[in-house]
C-alpha positions in Angstrom: -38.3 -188.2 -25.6 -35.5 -190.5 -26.6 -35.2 -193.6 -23.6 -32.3 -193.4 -21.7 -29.8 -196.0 -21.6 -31.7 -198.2 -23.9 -28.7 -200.7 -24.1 -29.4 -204.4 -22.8 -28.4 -204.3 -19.2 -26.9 -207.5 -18.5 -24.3 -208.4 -21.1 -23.6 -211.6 -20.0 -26.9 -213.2 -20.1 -28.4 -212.3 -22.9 -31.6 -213.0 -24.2 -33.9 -211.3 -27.5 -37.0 -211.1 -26.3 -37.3 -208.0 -23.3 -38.6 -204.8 -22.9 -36.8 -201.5 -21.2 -38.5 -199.9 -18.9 -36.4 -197.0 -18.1 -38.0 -193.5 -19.4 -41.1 -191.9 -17.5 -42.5 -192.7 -14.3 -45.1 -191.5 -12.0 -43.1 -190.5 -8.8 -43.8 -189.5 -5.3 -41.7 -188.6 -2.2 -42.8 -190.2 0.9 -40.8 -188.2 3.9 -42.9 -189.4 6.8 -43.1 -193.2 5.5 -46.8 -192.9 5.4 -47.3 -194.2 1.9 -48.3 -197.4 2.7 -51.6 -196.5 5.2 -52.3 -193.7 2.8 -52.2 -196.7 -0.1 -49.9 -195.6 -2.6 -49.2 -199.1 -3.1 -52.7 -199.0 -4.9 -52.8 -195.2 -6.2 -54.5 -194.7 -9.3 -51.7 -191.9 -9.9 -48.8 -190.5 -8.1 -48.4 -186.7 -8.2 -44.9 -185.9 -9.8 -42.7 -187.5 -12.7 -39.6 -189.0 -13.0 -37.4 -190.1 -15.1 -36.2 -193.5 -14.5 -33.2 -195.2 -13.7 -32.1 -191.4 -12.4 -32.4 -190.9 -8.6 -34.3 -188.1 -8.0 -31.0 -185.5 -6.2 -30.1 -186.0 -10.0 -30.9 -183.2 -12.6 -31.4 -185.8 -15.2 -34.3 -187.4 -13.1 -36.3 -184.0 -14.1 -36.3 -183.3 -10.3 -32.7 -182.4 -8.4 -34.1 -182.7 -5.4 -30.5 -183.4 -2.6 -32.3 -183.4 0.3 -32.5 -186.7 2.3 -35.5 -188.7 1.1 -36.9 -191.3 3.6 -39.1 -193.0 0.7 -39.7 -192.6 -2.2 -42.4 -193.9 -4.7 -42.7 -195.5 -8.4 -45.9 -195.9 -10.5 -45.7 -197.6 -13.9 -48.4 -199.0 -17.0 -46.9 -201.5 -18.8 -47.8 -203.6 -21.4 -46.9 -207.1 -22.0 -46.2 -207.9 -25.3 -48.9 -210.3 -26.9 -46.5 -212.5 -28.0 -44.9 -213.4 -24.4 -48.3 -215.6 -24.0 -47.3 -218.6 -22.4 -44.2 -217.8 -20.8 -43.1 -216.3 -17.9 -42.8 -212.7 -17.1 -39.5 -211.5 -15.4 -39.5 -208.4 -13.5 -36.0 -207.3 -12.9 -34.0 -204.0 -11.2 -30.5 -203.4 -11.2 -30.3 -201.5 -8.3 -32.7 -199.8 -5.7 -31.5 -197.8 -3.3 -31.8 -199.0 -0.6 -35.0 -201.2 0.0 -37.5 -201.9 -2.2 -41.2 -203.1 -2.2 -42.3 -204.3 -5.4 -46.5 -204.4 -6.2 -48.0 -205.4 -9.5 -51.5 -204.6 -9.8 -51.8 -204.0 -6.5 -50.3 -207.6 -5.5 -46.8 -207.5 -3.7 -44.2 -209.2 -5.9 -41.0 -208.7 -4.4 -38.9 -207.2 -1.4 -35.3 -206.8 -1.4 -33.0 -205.0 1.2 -29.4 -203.3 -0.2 -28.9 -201.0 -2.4 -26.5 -201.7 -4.3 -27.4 -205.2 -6.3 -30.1 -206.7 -8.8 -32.8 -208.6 -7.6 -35.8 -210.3 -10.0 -39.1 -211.4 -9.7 -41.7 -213.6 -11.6 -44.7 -212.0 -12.0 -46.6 -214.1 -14.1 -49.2 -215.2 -11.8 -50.2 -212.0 -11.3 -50.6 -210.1 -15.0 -53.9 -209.5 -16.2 -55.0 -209.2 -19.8 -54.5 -205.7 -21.3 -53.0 -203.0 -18.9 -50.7 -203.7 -15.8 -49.1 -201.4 -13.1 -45.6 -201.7 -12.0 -45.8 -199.5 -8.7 -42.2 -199.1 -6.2 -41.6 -198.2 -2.7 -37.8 -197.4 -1.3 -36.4 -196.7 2.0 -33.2 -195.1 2.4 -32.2 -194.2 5.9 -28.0 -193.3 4.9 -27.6 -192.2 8.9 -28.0 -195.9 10.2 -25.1 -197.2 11.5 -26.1 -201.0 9.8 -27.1 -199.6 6.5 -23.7 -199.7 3.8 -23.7 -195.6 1.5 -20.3 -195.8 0.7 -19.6 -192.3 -1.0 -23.0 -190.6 0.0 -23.0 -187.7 2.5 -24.6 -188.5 6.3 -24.9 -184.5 6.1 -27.3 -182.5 4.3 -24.4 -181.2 1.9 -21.5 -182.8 0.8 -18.1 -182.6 2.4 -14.6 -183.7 2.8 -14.8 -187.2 1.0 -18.8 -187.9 0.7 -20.8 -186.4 -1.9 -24.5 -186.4 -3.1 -27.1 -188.9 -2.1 -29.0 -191.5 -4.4 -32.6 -192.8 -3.4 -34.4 -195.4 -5.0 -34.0 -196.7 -8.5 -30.7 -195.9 -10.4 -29.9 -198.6 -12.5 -32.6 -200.0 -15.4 -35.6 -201.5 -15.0 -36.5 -204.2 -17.6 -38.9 -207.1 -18.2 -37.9 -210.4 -19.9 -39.6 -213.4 -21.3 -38.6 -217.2 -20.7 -39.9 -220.8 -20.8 -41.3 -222.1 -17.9 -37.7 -223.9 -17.2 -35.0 -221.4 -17.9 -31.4 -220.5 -17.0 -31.5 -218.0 -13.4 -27.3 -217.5 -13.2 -24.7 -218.1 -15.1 -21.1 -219.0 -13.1 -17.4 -219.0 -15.9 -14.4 -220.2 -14.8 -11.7 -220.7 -16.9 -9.1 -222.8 -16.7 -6.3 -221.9 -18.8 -4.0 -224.8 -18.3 -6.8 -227.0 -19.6 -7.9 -225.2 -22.0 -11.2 -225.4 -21.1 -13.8 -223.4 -19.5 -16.0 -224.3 -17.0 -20.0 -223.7 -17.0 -22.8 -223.6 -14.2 -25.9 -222.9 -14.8 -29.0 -222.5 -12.1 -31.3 -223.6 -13.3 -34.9 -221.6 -12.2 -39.0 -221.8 -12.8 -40.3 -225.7 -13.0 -38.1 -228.2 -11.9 -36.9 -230.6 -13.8 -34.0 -232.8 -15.9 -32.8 -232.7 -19.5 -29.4 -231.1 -20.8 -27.2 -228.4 -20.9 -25.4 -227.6 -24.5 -22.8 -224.7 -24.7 -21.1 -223.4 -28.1 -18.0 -221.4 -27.9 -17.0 -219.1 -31.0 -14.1 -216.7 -31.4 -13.8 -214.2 -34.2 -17.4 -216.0 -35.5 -15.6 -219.5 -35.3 -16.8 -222.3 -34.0 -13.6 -223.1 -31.3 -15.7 -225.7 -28.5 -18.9 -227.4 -28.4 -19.7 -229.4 -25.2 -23.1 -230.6 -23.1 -24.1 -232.7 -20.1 -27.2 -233.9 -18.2 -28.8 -232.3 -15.4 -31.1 -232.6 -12.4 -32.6 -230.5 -10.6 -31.4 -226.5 -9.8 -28.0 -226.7 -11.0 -26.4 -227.4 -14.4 -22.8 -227.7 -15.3 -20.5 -228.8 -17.9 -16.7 -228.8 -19.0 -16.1 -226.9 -22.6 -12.9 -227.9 -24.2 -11.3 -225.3 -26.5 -10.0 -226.2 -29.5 -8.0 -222.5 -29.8 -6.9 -220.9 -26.6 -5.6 -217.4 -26.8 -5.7 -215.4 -23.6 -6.9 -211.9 -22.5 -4.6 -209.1 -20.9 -4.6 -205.3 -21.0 -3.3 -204.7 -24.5 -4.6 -208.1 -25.8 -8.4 -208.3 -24.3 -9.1 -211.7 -26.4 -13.1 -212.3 -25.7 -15.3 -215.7 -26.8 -18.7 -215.4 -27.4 -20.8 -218.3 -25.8 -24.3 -220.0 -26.5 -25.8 -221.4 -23.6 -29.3 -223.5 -24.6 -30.8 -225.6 -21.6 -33.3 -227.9 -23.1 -35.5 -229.6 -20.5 -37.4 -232.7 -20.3 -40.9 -230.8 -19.9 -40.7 -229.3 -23.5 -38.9 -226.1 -22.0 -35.7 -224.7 -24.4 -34.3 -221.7 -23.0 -31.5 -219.9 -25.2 -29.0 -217.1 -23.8 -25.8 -215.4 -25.0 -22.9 -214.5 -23.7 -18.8 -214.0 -23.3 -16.0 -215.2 -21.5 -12.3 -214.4 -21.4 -9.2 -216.8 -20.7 -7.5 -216.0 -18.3 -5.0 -217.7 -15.1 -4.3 -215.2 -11.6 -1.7 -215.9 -8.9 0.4 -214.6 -6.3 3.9 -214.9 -5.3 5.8 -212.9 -2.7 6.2 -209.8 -4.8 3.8 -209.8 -7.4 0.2 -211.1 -8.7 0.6 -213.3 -12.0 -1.5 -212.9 -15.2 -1.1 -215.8 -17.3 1.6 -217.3 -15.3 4.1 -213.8 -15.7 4.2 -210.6 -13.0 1.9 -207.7 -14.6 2.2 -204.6 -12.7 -1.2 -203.4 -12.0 -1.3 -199.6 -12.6 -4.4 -198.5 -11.4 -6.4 -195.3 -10.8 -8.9 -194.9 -8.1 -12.7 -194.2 -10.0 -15.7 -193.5 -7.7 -18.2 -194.0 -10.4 -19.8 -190.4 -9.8 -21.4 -188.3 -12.4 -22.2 -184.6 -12.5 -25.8 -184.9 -14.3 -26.5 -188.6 -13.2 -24.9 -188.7 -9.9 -24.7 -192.5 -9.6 -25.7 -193.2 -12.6 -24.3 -192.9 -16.4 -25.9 -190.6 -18.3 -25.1 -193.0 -21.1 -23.4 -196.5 -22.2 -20.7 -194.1 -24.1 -19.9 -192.4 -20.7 -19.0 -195.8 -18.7 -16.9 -196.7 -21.7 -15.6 -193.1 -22.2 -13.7 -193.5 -18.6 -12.2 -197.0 -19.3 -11.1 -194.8 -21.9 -10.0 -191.8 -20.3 -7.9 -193.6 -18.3 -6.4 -195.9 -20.5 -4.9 -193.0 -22.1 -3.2 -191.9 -19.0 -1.5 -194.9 -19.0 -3.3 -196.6 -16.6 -3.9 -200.2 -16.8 -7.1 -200.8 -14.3 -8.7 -199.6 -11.6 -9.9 -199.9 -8.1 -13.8 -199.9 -8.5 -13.7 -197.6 -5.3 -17.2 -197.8 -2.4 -19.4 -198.5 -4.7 -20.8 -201.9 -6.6 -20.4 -200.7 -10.5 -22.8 -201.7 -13.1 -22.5 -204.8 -15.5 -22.0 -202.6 -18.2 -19.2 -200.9 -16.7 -17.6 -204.3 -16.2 -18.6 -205.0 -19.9 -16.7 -202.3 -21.2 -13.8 -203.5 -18.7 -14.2 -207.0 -20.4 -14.0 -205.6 -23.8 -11.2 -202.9 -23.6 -8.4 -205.1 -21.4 -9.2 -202.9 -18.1 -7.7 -204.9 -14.9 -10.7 -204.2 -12.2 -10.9 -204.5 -8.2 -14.3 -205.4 -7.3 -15.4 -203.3 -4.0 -18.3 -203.2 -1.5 -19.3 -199.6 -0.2 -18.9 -200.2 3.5 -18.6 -196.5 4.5 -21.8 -195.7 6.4 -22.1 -198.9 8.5 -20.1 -199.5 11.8 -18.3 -203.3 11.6 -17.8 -202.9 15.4 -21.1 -204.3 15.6 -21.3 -207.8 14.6 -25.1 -206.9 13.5 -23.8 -205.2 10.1 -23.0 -208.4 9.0 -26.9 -209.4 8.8 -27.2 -206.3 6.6 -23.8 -206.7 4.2 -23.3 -210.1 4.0 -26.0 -210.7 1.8 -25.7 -208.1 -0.6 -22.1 -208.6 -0.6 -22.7 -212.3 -1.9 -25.3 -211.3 -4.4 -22.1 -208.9 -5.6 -19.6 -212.1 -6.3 -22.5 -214.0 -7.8 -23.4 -211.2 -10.1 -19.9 -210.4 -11.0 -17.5 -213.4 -11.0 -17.3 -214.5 -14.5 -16.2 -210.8 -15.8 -12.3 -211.6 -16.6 -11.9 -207.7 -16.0 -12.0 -208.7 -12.3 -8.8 -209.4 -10.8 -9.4 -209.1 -6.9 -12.1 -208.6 -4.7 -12.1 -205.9 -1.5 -15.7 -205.9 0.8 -13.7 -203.4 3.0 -12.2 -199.7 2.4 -10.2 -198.0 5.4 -12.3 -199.7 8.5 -11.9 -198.8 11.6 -9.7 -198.9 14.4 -12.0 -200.4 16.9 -13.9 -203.0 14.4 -14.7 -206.5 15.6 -12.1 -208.6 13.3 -14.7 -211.0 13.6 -16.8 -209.2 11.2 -13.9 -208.6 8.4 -12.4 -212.4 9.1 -16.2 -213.7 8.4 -16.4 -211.5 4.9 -12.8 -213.0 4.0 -13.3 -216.2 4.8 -17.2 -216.0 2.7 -15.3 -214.1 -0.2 -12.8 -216.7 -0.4 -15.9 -219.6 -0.3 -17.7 -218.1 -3.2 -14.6 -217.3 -4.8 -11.4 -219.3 -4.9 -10.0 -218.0 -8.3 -9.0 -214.2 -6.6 -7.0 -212.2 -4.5 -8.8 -210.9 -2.0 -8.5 -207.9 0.7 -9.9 -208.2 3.6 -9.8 -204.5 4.2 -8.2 -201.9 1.8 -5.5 -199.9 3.5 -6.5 -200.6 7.1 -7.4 -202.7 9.5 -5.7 -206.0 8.2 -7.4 -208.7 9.9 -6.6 -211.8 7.1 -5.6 -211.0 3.5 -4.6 -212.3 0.6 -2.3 -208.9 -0.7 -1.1 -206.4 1.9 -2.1 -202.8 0.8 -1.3 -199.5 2.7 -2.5 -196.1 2.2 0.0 -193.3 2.0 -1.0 -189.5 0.7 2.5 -188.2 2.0 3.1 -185.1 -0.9 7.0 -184.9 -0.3 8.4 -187.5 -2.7 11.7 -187.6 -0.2 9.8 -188.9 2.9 7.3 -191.0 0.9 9.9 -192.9 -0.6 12.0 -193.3 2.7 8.8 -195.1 3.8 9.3 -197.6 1.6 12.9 -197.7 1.8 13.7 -200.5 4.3 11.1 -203.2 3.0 13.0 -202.6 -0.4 15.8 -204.3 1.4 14.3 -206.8 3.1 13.1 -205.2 5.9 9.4 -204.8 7.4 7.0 -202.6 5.1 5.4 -199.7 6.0 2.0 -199.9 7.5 -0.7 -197.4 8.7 -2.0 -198.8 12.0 1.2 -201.3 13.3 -0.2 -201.3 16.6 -3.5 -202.5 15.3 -3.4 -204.0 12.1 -2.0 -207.7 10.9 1.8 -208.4 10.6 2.6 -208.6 7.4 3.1 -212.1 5.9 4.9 -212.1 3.2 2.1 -211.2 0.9 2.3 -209.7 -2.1 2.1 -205.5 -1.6 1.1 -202.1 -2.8 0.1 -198.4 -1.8 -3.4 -198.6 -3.0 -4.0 -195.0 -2.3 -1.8 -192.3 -2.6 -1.7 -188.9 -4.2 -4.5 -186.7 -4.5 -2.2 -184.0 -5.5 -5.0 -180.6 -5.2 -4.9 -179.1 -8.3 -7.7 -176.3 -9.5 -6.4 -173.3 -10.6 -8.0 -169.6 -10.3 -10.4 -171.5 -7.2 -12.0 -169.1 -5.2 -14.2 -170.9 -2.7 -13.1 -172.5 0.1 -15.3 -176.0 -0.5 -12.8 -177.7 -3.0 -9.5 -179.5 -1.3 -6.8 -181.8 -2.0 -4.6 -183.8 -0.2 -1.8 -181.9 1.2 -3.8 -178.9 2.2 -3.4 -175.8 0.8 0.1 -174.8 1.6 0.7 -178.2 -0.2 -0.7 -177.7 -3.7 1.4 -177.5 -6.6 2.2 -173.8 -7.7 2.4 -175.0 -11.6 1.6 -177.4 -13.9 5.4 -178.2 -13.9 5.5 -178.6 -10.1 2.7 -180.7 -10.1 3.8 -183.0 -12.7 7.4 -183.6 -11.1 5.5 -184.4 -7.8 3.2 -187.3 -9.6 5.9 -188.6 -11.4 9.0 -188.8 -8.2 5.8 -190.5 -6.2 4.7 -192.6 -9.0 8.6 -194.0 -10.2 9.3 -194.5 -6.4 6.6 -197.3 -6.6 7.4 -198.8 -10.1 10.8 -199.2 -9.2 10.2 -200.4 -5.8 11.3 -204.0 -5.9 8.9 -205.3 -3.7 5.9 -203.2 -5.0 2.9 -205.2 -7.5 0.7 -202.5 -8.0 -0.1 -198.9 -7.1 -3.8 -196.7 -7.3 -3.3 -193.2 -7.8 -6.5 -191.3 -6.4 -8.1 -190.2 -8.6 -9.1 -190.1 -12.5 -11.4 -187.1 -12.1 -12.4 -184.6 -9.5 -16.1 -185.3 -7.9 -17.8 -182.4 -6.4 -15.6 -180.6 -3.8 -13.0 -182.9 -4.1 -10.4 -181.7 -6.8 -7.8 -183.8 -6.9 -8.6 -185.7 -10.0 -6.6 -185.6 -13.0 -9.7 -184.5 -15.4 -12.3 -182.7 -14.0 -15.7 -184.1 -12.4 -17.0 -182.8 -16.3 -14.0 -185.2 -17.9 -12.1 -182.4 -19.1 -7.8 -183.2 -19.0 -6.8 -180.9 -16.6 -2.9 -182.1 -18.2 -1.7 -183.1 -21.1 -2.6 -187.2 -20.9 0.6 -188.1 -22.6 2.6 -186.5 -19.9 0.8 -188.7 -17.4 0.9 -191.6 -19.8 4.6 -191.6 -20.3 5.1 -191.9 -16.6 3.0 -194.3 -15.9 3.8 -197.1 -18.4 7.6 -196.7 -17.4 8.7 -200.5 -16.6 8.3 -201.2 -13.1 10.8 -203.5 -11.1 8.7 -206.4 -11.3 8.5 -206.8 -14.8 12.3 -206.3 -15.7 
């Protein structure tokens, strides 16, 4: 059996020496949560098979099991390679849904609680010589009102807006080796008006002193060399470019980095990576890239997929929908309820794809000041992860909260975004409630292009904008604004079941092609030539489950002829005139 998704998962700390361990795994469910008394966590062998990093409701996990799954269970032999001797042995998961026990040989390792982030362990200490055992344990309770799902169904079956479940591990599951002092995480900043970028390094295993070195290349070039001294857990250093040239959509210029971090206790630890140069800011009306307005055209993408549910069947499928959507003439996306992979954002990074970085809040219940104890650690592992990806243009921990929310809870996520991350826009709440933002974004899936654009008409002309809770949510402040969700125009011809929907409602779908496309494009040229407007997201790239207002199907099939949708959308918008 070929390995799936064999590619190095982490693109932007890269090292040579590590071993994938995605592929076959002995699996068990665990509905009662009685694994641990019956000591799974020391099985010689679980009963049933999986194929890892599929969850197991996927078909490509070999089981399609959709049924809620209270815990689930992972056994793995592995063997170190002989040539790791004397260096430490990292442990690490992408993503387990939603928390995870981690045992090797019979020795817990690691805990971590959210589903949606990476987490690492050093298990050194505890290899033997010869043959080891990996072995897993996840909880997933998706009906607690603390734990974050985003997209995944609180119902047996899918419905409305929430789709199929994932349990357990979905993204890969690797091991790495490194010297006893090594670099943990990697933070990028660029400055464009210095021409320099900025490096931190934490610095993890034995601590120590000695220096940081970093060597920028572009096109193979040598274009910056730099290093500094450093104590202790953190490392940084300013890299001076010799050759600045900037990435955009259209002009995605990337530098490859050298990192080495050579310590005083013989320890030289070696990674790759990439960075892009790049400057964001706001004014009233629009966000600046490089210094000049850039309208963000962006589609709403879930991240779903029909075989792999959360996960990508393949590296070629997270770059086939940067792709998909680049030729509808979109220019980014909203990364929509759901934390996406780093090779999504890699793909991002290397094709010019603007991203909004999102948390999947749906599920948990920010009237309770409690859910913060739950999200607001995973959401911080999410900045840390992501922040040096140039692809990422805003952050939003929130999607459509509701109406009786403590604003507590969404001023506190703001206000932490904002501390871990100064560089971005950020959101407080997409759509609705506005508590504290940095952009003010309504939703609107109004289907008669007259009405939706007399909504918008007044704040064209000075006036107050439209807003979806007035009595509720924040005044507006001048901010810089868009309709980050409209659309959703229901298009499936010949359906006969009465699962699949669009917004609108049936008496509302489109009765042709033509009618549909002379309904995207008098809602999409209201908001290009809005004067006021910076961006718009158009739900959605492709249909997912019963929802089928995508413009490809769930199966990434063009439902319309992408150049039709292209030349509409790349029409100058009012901003950039």
């Amino acid at each position: 059996m070929e390995q799936p998704r064999p590619e190095y998962p982490r693109p932007q700390c890269t090292r040579p020496d590590w071993l994938n361990l995605n592929g076959k795994w002995e699996f068990a469910f665990d509905p009662n949560l009685s694994g641990i008394g019956r000591g799974l966590a020391h099985a010689d062998r679980l009963a049933d098979e999986i194929i890892v990093p599929f969850c197991p409701e996927s078909s490509l996990s070999g089981i399609g099991d959709v049924d809620f799954h209270p815990g689930v269970w992972y056994r793995r032999e592995i063997d170190v390679p002989a040539a790791w001797e004397g260096r430490r042995v990292l442990l690490h998961f992408g993503a387990v849904d939603h928390d995870a026990t981690v045992w090797v040989n019979g020795q817990q390792a690691a805990t971590h609680i959210g589903g949606y982030t990476p987490f690492s362990c050093d298990i050194t200490p505890l290899l033997a010589r010869g043959g080891n055992v990996v072995t897993v344990f996840a909880q997933d309770d998706n009906r607690s009102p603390l734990t974050a799902t985003g997209k995944q169904s609180p119902q047996y079956a899918s419905y409305g807006c929430v789709y199929t479940r994932t349990t357990g591990i979905w993204q890969t599951v690797w091991l790495e080796a490194v010297p006893q002092t090594y670099i943990g995480g990697l933070r990028l900043t660029p400055d464009l008006e210095g021409g320099r970028l900025i490096v931190e390094a934490t610095v993890s295993g034995s601590p120590t002193r000695g220096t940081l070195k970093a060597r920028a290349t572009l096109e193979g070039q040598p274009v910056g060399e730099a290093q500094n001294a450093f104590v202790g857990q953190q490392a940084r250093l300013v890299l001076p470019l010799r050759e600045v040239q900037t990435w955009a959509p259209g002009h995605p210029t990337l530098y490859d980095l050298e990192l080495t971090l050579e310590a005083q206790n013989g320890s030289r630890d070696q990674v790759g990576s990439y960075f892009g140069m790049r400057s964001l800011a706001l004014t009233d009306r629009a966000i600046l890239l490089n210094g000049a307005p850039v309208y963000q055209r962006l589609v709403l993408d879930q991240g779903f997929y029909p075989d792999g549910i959360y996960t990508a069947p393949t590296d070629e499928a997270l770059r086939n929908d940067v792709v998909i959507s680049q030729g509808l003439g979109f220019n980014g996306a909203r990364l929509h309820e759901k934390v996406f992979e780093p090779r999504f954002l890699y793909w991002a990074d290397r094709l010019g794809y603007l991203v909004w970085g999102e948390f999947p809040n749906w599920g948990m219940d920010i009237s309770r000041p409690e859910a913060l104890a739950y999200m607001l650690p995973q959401w911080l592992e999410a900045l840390r992860r992501d922040y040096s990806h140039p692809s990422i243009v805003g952050w939003c921990p929130f999607n459509e909260t509701q109406r009786d929310q403590d604003p507590r809870v969404v001023h506190g996520i703001y206000q932490a975004t904002k501390a871990i991350d100064h560089t971005r826009p950020v959101i407080d709440t997409s759509g609705y409630v506005h508590v504290e933002t940095d952009i003010y974004d309504v939703h609107d899936y109004n289907q008669d292009p007259e009405t939706f654009a007399a909504r918008y008409n007044a704040f064209g002309e000075g006036g107050e904008p439209f807003r979806n809770f007035p009595q509720v949510d924040a005044p507006y402040g001048g901010q810089p604004y868009f309709v980050s969700e409209y659309g959703g125009i229901w298009w499936n011809p010949g359906q006969e079941d009465t699962q699949g929907w669009g917004y609108g409602g049936v008496e509302g779908r489109p009765r042709s092609p033509q009618e549909f496309l002379a309904r995207y494009r008098a809602l999409t040229e209201t908001l290009l030539r809005h004067p006021r407007m910076c961006a718009f997201c158009y739900t959605q790239l492709y249909d997912i489950e019963q929802e089928v207002n995508g413009l490809y199907t769930y199966g990434r099939r063009a439902k319309f002829d992408p150049r039709d949708i292209h030349a509409i959308n790349t029409q100058k918008a009012a901003i950039e005139e």
